[in-house]
N, C-alpha and C positions, 0 to 999 in steps of 0.2 A: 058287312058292317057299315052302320052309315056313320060318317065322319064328321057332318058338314057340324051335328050342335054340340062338337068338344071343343072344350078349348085349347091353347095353344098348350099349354102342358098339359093337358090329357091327349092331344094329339101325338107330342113329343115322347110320351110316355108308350104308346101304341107305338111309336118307331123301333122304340130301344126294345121293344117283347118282341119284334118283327126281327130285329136285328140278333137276340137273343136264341131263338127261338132256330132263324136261319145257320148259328153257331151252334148248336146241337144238333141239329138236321145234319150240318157237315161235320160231326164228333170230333168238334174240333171245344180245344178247354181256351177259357180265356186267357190264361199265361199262352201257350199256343200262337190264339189270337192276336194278341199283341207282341209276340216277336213279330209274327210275320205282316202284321200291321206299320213296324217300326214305331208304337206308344206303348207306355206302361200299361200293366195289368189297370190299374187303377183307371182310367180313362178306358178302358172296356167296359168295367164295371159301371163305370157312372153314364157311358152309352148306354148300355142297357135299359139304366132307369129313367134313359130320355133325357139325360144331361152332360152331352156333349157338345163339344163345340165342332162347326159344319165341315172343318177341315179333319179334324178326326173321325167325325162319323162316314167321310168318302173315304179314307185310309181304311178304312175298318170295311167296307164295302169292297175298295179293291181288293181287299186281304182274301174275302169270301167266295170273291169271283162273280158279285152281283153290282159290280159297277151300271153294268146294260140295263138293267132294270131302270136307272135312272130317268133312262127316254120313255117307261112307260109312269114314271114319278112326275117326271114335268117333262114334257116335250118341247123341244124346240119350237120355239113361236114362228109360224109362216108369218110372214107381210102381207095387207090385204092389198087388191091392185091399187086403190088409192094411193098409200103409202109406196108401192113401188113407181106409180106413175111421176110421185113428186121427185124421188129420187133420182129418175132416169137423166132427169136434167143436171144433176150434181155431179155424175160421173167424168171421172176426166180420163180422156181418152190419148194422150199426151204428154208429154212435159211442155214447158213452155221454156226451160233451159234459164243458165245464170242470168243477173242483169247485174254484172259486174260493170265497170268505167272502161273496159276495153272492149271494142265491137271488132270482129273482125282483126284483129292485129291493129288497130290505132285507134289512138285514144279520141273518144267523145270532145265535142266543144265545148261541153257545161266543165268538165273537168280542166280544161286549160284556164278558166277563172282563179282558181284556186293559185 
């Protein structure tokens, strides 16, 4: 199915019959689903129709046992070498430790000002 000319609630609609659809495959009922979701029946149903919200609809996926699918939903973004090249210099390799008024057990000169 090509996706790319729906729009975003025609897409979201094609989740919740995916989502649907994977909840009958596992004869599993939407009261069911949503104990073992921890949401109301109500928030299954309205997943279904593509109208959930993104933390309910991963609760509803881990309930299913299709969390994994995920990585093939959106994968993890690799860095290209550019972007790691720039970072390489960011990394700190170290602490650089306190810079409290006391060095060594006695106190700094700037602090005898005071």
């Amino acid at each position: 199915m090509q996706l790319n000319h729906l729009s975003p609630a025609a897409l979201a609609e094609e989740l919740g019959q995916r989502l649907k659809q994977a909840r009958l495959n596992a004869n599993i009922t939407q009261a069911e689903l949503a104990k073992q979701a921890g949401v109301s029946r109500t928030i299954v149903m309205n997943a279904e129709k593509g109208q959930a919200q993104l933390e309910n609809f991963v609760a509803l996926l881990l309930a299913l046992g299709l969390v994994e699918q995920l990585n093939s939903f959106l994968p993890r973004p690799q860095l290209s070498p550019l972007q790691l090249r720039k970072l390489e210099g960011k990394k700190r390799e170290r602490a650089t430790g306190s810079r409290g008024s006391v060095e060594h057990g006695t106190q700094r000169e700037e602090d005898d000002e005071w």
